[in-house]
PyMOL Python script that loads the backbone (N, CA, C, O; Angstrom):
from pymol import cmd

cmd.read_pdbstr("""\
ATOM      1  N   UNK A   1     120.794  93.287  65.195  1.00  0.00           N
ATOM      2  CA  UNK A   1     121.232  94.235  66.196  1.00  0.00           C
ATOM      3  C   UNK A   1     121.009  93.635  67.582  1.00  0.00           C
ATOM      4  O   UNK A   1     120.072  92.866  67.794  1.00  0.00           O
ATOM      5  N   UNK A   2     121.762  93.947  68.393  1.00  0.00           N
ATOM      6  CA  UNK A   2     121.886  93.424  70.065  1.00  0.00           C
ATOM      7  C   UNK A   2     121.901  94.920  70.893  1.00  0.00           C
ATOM      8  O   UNK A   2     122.197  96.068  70.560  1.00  0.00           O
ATOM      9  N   UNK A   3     121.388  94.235  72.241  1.00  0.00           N
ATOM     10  CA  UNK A   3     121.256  95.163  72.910  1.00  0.00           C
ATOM     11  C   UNK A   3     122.376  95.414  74.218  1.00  0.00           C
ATOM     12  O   UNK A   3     122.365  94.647  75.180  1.00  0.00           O
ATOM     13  N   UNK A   4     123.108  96.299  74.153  1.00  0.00           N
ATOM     14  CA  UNK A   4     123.836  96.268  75.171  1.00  0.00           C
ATOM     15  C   UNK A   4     123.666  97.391  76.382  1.00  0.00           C
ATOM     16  O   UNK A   4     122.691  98.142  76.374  1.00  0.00           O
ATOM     17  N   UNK A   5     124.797  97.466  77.551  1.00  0.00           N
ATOM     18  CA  UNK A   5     123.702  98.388  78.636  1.00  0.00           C
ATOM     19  C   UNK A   5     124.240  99.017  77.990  1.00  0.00           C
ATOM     20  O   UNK A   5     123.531  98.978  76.984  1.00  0.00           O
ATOM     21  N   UNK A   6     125.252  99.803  77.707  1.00  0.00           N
ATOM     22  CA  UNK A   6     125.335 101.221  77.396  1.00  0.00           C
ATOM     23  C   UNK A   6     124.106 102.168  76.047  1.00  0.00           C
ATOM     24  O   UNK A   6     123.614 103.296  76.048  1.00  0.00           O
ATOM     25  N   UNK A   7     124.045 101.283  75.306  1.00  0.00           N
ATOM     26  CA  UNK A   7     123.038 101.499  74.109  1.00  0.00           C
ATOM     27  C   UNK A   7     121.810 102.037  75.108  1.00  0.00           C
ATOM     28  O   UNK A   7     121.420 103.203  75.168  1.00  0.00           O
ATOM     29  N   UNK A   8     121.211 100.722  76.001  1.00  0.00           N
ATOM     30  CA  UNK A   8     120.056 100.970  76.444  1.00  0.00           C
ATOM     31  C   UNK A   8     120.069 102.273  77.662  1.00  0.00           C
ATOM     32  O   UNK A   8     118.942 102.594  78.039  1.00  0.00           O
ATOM     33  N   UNK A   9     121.004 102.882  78.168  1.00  0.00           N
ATOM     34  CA  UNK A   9     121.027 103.563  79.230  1.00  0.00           C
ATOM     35  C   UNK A   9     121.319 105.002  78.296  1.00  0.00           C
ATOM     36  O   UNK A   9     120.928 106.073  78.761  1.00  0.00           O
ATOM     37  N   UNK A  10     121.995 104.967  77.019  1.00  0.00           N
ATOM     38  CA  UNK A  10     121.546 105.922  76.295  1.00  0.00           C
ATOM     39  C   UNK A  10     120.463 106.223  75.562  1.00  0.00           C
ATOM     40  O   UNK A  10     120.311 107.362  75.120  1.00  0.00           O
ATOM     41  N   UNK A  11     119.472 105.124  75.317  1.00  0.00           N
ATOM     42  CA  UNK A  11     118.111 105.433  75.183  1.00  0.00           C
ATOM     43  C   UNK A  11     116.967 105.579  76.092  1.00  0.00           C
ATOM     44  O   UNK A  11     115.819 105.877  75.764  1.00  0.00           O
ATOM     45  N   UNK A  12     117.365 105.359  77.152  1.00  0.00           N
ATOM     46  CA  UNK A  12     116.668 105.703  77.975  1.00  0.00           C
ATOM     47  C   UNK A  12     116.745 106.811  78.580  1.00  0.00           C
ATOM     48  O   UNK A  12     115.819 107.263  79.253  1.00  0.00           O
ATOM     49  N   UNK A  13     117.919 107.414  78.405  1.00  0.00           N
ATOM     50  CA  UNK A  13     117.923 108.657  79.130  1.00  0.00           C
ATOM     51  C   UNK A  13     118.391 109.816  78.133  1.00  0.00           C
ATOM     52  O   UNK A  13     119.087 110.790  78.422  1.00  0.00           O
ATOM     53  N   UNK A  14     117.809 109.458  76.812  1.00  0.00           N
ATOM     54  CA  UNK A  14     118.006 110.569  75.643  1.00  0.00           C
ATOM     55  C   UNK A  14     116.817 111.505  75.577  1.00  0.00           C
ATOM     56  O   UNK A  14     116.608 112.184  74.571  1.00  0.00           O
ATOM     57  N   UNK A  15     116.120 111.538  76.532  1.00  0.00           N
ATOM     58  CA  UNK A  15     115.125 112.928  76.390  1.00  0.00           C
ATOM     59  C   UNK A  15     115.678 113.258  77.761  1.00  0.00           C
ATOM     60  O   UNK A  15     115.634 112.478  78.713  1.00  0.00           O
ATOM     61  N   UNK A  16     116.355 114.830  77.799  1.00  0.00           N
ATOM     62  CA  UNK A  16     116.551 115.497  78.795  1.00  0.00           C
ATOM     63  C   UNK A  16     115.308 116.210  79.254  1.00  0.00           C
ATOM     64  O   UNK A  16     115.289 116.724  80.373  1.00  0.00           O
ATOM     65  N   UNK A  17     114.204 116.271  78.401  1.00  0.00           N
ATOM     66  CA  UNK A  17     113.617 116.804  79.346  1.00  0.00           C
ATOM     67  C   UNK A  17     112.705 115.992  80.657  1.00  0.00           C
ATOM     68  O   UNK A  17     112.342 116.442  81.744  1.00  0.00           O
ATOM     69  N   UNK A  18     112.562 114.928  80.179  1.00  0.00           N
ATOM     70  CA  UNK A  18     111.945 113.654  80.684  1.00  0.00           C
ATOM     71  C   UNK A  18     112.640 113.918  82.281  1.00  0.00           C
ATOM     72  O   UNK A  18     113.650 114.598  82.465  1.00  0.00           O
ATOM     73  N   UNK A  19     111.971 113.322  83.208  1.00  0.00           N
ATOM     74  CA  UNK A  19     112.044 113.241  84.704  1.00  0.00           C
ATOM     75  C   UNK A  19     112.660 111.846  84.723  1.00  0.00           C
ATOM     76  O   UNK A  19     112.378 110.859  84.043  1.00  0.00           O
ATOM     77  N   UNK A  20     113.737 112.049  85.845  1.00  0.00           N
ATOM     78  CA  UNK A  20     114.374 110.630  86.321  1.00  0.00           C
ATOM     79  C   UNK A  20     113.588 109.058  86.314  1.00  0.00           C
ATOM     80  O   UNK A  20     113.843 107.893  86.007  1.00  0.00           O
ATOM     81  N   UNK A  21     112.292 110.014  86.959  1.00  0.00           N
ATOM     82  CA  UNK A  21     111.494 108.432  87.125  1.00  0.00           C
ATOM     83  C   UNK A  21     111.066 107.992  85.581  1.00  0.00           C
ATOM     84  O   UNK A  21     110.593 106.856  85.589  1.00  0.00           O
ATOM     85  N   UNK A  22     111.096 108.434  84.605  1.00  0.00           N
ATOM     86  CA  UNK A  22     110.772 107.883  83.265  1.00  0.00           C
ATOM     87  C   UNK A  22     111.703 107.831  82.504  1.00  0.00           C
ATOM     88  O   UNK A  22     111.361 107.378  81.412  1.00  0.00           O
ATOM     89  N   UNK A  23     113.342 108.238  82.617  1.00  0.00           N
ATOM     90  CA  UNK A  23     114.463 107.526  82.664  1.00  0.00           C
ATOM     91  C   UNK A  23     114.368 106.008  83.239  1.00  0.00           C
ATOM     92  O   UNK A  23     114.592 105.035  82.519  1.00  0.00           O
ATOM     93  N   UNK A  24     114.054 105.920  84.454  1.00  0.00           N
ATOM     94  CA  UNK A  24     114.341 104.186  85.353  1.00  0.00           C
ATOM     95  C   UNK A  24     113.025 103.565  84.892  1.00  0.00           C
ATOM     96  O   UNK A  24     113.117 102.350  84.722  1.00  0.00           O
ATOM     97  N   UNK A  25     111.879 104.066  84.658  1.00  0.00           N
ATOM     98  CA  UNK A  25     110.939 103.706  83.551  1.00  0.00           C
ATOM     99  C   UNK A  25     111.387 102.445  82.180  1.00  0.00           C
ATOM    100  O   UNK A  25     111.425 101.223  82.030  1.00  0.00           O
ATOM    101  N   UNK A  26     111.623 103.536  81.506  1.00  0.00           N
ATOM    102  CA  UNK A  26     112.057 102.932  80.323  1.00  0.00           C
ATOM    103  C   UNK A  26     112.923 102.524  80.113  1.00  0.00           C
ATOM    104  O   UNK A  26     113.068 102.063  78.980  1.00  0.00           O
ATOM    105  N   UNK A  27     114.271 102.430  81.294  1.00  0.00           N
ATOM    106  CA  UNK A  27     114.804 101.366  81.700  1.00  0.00           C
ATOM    107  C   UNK A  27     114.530 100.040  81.878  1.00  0.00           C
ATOM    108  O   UNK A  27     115.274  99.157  81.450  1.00  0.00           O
ATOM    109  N   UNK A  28     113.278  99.784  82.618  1.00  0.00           N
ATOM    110  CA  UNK A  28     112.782  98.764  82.990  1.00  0.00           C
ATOM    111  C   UNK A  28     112.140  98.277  81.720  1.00  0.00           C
ATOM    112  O   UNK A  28     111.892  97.075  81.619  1.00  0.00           O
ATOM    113  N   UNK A  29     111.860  99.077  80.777  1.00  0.00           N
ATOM    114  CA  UNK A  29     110.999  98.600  79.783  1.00  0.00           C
ATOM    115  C   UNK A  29     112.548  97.323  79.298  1.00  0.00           C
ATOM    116  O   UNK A  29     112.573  96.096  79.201  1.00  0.00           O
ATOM    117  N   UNK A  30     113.402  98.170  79.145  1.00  0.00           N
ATOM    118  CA  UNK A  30     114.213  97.398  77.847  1.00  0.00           C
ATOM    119  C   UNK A  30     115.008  96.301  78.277  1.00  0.00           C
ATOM    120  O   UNK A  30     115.530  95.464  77.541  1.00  0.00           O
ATOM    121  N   UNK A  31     115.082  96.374  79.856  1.00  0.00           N
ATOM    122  CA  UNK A  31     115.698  95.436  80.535  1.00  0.00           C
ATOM    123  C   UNK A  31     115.017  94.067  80.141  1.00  0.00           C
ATOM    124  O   UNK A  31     115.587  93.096  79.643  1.00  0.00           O
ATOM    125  N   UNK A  32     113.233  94.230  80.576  1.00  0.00           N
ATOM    126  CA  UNK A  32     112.546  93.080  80.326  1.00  0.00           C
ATOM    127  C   UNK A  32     112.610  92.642  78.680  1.00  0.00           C
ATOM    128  O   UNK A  32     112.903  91.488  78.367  1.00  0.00           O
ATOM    129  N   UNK A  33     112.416  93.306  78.033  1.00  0.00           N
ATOM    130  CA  UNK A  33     113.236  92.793  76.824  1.00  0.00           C
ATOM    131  C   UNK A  33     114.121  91.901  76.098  1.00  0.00           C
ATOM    132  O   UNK A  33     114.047  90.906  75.377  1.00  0.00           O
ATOM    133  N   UNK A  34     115.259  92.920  76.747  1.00  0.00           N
ATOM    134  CA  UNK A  34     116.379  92.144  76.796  1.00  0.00           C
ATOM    135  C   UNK A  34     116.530  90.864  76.997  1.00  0.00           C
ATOM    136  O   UNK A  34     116.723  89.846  76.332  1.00  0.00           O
ATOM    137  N   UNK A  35     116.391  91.180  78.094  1.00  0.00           N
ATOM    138  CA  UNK A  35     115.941  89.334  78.933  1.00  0.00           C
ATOM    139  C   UNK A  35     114.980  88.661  77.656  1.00  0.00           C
ATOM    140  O   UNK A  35     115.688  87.876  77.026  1.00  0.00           O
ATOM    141  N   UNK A  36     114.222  88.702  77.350  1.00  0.00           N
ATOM    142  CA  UNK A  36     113.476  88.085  76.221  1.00  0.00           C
ATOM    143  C   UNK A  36     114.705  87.984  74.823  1.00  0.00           C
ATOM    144  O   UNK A  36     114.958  86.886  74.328  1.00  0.00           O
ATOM    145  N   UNK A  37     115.288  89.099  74.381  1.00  0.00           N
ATOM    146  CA  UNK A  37     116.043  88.845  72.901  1.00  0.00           C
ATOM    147  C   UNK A  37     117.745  88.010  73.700  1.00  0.00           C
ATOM    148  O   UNK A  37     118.544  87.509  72.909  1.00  0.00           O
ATOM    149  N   UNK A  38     117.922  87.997  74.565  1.00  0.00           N
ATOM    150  CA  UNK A  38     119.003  87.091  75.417  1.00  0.00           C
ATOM    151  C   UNK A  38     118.849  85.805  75.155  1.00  0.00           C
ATOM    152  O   UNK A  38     119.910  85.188  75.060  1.00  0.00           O
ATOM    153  N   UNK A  39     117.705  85.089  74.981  1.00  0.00           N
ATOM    154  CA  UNK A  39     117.764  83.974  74.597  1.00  0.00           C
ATOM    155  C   UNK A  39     117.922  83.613  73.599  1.00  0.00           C
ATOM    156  O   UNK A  39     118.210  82.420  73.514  1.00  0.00           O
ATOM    157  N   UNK A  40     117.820  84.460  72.248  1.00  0.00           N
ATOM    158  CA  UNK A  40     118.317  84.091  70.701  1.00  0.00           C
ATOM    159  C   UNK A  40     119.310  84.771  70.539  1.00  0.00           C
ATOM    160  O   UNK A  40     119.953  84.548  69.513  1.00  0.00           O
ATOM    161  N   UNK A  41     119.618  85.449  71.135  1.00  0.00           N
ATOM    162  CA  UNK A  41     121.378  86.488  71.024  1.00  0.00           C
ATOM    163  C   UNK A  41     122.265  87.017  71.876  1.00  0.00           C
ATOM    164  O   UNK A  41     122.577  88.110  72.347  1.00  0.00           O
ATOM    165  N   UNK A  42     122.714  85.344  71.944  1.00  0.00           N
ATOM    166  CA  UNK A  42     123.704  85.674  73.622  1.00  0.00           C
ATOM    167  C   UNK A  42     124.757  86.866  73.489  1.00  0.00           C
ATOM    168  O   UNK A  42     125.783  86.986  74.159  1.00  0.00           O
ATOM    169  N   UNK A  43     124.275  87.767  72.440  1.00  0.00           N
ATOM    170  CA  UNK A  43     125.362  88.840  72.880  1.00  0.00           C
ATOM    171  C   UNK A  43     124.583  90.259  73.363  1.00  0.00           C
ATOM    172  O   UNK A  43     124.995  91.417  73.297  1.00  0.00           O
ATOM    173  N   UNK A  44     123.201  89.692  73.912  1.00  0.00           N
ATOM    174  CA  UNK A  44     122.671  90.878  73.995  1.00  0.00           C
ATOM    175  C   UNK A  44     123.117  90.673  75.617  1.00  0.00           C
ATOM    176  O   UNK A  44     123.557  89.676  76.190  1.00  0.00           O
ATOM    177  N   UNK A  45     122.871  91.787  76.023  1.00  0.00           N
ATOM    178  CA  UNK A  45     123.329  92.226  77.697  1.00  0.00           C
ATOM    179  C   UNK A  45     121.586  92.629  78.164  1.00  0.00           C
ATOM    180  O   UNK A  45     120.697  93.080  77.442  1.00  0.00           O
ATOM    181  N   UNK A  46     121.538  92.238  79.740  1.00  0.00           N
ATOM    182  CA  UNK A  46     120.464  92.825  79.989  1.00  0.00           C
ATOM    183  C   UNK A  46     120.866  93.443  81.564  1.00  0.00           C
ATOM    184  O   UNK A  46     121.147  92.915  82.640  1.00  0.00           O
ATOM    185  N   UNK A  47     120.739  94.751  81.109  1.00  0.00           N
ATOM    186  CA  UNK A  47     121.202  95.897  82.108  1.00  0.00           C
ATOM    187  C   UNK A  47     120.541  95.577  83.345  1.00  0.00           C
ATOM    188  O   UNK A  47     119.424  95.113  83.573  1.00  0.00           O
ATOM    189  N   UNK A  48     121.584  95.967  84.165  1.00  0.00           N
ATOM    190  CA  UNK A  48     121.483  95.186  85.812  1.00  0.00           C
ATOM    191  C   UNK A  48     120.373  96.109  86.673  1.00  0.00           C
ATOM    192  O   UNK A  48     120.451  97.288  86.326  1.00  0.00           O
ATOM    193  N   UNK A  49     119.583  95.922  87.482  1.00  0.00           N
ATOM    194  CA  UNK A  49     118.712  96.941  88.197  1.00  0.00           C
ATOM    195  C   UNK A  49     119.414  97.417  89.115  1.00  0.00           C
ATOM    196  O   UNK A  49     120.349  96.873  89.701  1.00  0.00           O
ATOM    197  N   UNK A  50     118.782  98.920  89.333  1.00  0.00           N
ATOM    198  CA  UNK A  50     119.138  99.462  90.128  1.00  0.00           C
ATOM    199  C   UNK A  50     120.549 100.643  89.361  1.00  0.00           C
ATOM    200  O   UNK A  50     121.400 101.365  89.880  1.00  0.00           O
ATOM    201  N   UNK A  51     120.196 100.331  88.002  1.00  0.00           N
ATOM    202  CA  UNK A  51     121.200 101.375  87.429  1.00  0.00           C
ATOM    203  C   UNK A  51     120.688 102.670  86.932  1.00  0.00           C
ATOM    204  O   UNK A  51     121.582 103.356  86.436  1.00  0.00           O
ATOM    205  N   UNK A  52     119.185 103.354  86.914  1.00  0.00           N
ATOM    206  CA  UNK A  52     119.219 104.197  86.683  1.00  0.00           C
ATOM    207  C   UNK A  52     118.248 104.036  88.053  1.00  0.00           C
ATOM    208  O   UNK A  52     117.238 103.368  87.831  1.00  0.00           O
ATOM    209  N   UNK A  53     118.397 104.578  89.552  1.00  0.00           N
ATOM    210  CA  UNK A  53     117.442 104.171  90.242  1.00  0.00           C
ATOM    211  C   UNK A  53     116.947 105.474  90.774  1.00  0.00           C
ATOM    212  O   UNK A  53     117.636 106.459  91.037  1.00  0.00           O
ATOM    213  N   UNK A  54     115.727 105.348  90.889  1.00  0.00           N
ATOM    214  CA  UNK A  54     114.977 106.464  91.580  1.00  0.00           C
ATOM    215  C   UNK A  54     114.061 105.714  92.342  1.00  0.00           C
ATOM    216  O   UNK A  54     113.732 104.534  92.222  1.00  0.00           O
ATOM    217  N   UNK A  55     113.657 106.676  93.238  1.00  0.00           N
ATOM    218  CA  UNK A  55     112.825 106.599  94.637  1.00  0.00           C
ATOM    219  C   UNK A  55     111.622 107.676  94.768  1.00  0.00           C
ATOM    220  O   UNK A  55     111.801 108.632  95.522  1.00  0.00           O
ATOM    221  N   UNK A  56     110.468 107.560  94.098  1.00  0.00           N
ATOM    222  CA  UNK A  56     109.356 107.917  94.399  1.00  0.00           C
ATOM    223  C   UNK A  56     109.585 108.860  95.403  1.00  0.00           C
ATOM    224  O   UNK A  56     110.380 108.568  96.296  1.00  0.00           O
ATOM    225  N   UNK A  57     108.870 110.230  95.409  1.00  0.00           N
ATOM    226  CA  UNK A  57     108.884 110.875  96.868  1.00  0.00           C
ATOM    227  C   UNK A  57     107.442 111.050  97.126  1.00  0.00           C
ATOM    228  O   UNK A  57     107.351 112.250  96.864  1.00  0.00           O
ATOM    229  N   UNK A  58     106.373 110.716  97.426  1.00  0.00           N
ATOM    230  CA  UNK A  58     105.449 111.082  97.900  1.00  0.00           C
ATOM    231  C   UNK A  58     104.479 112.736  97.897  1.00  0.00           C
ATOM    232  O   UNK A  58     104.825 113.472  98.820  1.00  0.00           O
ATOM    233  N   UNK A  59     103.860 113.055  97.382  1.00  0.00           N
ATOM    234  CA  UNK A  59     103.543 114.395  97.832  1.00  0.00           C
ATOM    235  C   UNK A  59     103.177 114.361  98.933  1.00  0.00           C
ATOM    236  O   UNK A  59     102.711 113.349  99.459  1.00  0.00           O
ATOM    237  N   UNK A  60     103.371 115.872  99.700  1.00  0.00           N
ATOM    238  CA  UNK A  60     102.637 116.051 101.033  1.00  0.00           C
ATOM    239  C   UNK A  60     101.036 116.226 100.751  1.00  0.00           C
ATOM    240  O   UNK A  60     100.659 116.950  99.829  1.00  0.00           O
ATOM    241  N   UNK A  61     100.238 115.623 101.474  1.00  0.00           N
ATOM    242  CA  UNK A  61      99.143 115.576 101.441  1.00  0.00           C
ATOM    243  C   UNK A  61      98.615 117.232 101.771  1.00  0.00           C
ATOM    244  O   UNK A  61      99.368 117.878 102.500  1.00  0.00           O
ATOM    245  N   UNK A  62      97.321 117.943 101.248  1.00  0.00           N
ATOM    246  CA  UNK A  62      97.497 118.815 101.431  1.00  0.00           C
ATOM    247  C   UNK A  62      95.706 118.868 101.610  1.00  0.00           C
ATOM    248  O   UNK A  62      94.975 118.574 100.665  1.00  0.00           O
ATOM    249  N   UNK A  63      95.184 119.275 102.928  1.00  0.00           N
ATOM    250  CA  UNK A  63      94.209 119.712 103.511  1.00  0.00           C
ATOM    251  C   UNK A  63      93.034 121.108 103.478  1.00  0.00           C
ATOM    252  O   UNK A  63      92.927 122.152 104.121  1.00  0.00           O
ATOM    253  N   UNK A  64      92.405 120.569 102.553  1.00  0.00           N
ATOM    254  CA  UNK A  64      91.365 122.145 102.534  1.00  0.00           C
ATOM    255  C   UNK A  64      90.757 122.222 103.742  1.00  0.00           C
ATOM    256  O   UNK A  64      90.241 121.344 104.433  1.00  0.00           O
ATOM    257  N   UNK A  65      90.945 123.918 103.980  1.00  0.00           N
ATOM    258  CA  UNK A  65      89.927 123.972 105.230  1.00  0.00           C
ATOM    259  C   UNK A  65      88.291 124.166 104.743  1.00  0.00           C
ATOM    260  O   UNK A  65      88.115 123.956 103.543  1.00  0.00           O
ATOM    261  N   UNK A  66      87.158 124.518 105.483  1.00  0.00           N
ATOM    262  CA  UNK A  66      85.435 124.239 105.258  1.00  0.00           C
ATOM    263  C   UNK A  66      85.747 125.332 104.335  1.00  0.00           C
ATOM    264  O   UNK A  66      85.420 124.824 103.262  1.00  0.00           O
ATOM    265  N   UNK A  67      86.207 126.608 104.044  1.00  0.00           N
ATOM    266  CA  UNK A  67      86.101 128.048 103.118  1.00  0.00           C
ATOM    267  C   UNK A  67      86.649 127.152 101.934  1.00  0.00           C
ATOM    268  O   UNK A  67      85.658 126.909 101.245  1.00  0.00           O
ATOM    269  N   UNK A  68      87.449 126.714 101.528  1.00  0.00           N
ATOM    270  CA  UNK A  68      88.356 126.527 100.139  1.00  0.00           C
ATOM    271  C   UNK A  68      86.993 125.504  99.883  1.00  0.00           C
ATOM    272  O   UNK A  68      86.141 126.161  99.284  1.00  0.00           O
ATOM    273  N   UNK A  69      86.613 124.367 100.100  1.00  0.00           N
ATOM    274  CA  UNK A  69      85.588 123.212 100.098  1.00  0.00           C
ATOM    275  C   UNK A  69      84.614 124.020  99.288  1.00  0.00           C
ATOM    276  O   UNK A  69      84.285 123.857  98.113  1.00  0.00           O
ATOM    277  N   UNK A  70      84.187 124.998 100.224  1.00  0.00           N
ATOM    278  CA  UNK A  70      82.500 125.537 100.014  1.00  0.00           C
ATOM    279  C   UNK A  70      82.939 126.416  98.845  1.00  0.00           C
ATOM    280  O   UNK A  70      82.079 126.584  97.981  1.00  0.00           O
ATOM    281  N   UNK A  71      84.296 127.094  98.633  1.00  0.00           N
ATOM    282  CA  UNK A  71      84.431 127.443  97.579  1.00  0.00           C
ATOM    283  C   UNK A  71      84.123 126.962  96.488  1.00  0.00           C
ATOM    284  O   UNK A  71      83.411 127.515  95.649  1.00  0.00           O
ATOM    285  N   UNK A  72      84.705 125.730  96.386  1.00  0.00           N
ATOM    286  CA  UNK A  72      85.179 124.804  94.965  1.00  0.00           C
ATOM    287  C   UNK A  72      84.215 124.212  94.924  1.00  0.00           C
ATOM    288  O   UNK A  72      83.929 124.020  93.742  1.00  0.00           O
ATOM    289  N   UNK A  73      83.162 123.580  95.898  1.00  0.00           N
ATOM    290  CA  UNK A  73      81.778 123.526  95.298  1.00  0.00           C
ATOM    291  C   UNK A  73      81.072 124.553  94.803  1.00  0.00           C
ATOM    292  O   UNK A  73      80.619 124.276  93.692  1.00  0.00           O
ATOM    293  N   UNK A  74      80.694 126.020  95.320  1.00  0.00           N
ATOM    294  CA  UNK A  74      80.637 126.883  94.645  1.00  0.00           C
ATOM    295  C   UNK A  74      81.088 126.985  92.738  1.00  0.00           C
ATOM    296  O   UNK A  74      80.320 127.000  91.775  1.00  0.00           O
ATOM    297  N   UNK A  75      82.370 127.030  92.769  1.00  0.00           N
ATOM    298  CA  UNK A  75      82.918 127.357  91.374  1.00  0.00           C
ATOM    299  C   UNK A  75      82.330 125.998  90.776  1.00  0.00           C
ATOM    300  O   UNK A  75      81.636 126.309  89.808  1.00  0.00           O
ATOM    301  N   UNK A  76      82.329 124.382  90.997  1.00  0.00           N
ATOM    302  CA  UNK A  76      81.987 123.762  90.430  1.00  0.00           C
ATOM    303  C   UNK A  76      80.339 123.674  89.966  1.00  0.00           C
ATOM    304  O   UNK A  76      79.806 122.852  89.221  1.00  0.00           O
ATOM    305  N   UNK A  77      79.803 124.711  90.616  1.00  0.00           N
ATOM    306  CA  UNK A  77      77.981 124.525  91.064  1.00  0.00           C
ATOM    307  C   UNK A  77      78.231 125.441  89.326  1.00  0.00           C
ATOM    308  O   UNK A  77      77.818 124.901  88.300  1.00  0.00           O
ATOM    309  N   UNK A  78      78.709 126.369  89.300  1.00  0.00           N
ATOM    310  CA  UNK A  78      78.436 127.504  88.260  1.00  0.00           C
ATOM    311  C   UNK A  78      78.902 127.024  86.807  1.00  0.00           C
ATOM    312  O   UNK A  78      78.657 127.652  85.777  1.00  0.00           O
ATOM    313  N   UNK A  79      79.587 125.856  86.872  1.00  0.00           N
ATOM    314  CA  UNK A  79      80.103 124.845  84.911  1.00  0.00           C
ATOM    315  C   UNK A  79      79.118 125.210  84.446  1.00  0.00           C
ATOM    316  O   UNK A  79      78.203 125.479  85.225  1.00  0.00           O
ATOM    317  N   UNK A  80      78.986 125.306  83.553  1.00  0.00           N
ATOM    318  CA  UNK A  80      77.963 124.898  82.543  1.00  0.00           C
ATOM    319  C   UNK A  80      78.368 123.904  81.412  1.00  0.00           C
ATOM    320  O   UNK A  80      79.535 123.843  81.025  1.00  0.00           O
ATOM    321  N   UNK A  81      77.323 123.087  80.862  1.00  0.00           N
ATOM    322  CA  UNK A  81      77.586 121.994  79.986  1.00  0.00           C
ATOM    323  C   UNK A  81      76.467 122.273  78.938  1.00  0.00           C
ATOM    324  O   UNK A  81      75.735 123.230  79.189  1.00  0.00           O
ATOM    325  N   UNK A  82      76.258 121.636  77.910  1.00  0.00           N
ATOM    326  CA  UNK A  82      75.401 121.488  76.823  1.00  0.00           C
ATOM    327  C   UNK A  82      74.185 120.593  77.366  1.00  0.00           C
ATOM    328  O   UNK A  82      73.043 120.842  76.980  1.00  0.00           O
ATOM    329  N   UNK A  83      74.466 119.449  78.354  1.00  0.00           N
ATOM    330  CA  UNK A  83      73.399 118.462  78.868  1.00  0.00           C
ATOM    331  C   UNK A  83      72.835 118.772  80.074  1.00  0.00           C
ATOM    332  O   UNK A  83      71.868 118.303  80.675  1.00  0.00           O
ATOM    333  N   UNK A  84      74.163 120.266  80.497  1.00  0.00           N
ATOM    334  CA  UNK A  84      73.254 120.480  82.106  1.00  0.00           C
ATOM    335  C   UNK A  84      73.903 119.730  83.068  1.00  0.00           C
ATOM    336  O   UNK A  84      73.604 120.212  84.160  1.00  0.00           O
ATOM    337  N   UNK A  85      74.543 118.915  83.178  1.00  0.00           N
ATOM    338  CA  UNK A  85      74.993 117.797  84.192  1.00  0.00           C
ATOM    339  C   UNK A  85      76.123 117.864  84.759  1.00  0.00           C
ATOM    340  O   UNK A  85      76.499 117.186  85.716  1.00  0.00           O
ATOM    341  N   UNK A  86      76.900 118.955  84.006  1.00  0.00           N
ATOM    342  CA  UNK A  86      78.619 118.959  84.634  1.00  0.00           C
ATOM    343  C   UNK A  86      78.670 119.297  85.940  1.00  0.00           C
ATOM    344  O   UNK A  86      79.230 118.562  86.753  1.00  0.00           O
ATOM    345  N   UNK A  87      78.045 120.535  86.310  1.00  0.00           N
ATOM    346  CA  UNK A  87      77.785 120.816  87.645  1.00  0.00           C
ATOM    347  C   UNK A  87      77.348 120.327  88.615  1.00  0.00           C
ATOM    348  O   UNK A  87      77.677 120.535  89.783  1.00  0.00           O
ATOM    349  N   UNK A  88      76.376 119.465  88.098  1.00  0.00           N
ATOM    350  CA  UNK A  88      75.784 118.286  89.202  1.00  0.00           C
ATOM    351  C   UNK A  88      77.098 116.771  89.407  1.00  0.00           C
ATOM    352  O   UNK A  88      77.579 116.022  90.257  1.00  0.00           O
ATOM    353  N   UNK A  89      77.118 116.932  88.679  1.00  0.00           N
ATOM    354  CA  UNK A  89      78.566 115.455  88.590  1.00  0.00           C
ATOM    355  C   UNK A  89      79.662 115.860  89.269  1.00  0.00           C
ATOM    356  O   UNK A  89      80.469 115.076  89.769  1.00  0.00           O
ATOM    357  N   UNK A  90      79.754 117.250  89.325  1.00  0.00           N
ATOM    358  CA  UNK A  90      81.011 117.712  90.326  1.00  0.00           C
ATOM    359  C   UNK A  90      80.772 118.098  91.376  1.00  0.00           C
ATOM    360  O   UNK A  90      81.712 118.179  92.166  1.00  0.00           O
ATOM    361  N   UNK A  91      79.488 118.472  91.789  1.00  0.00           N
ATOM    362  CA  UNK A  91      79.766 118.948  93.184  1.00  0.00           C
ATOM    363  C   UNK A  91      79.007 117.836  94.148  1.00  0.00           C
ATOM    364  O   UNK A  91      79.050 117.949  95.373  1.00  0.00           O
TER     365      UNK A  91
END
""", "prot")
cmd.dss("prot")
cmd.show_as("cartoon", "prot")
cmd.util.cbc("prot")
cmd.orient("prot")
């Protein structure tokens, strides 16, 4: 069996529920591949970049004020663990 782009751009993007970026993911997986089974089976194709492409967006960074802080040390002070230590390791 050989790999061609269309094969690989339908396996890569055969879980709809999957997010774009793990579409161009596992793109990249099969590309590098390819390129590897290309040298014993010049009829394999190795899909060009930039064909399933996505662009990272960044989250907005998001700022606790001193109340949310003293909170969540709070809630983390009250864990309980079997050794005793969860609470101390988190806050």
């Amino acid at each position: 069996m050989f790999i061609t782009t269309d094969l690989a751009v339908r396996w890569a993007t055969q879980c709809r529920a999957a997010q774009p970026a793990e579409w161009a993911r596992r793109l990249r997986f099969v590309r590098v591949f390819a390129r590897y089974r290309s040298a014993t089976d010049p009829r394999t194709q190795i899909p060009p970049t930039g064909l399933l492409p996505y662009c990272a967006r960044r989250a907005e960074p998001y700022i606790y004020n001193d109340d949310e802080i003293n909170r969540l040390l709070q809630a983390a002070g009250q864990l309980c663990s079997p050794a005793g230590l969860r609470a101390h390791t988190l806050t």
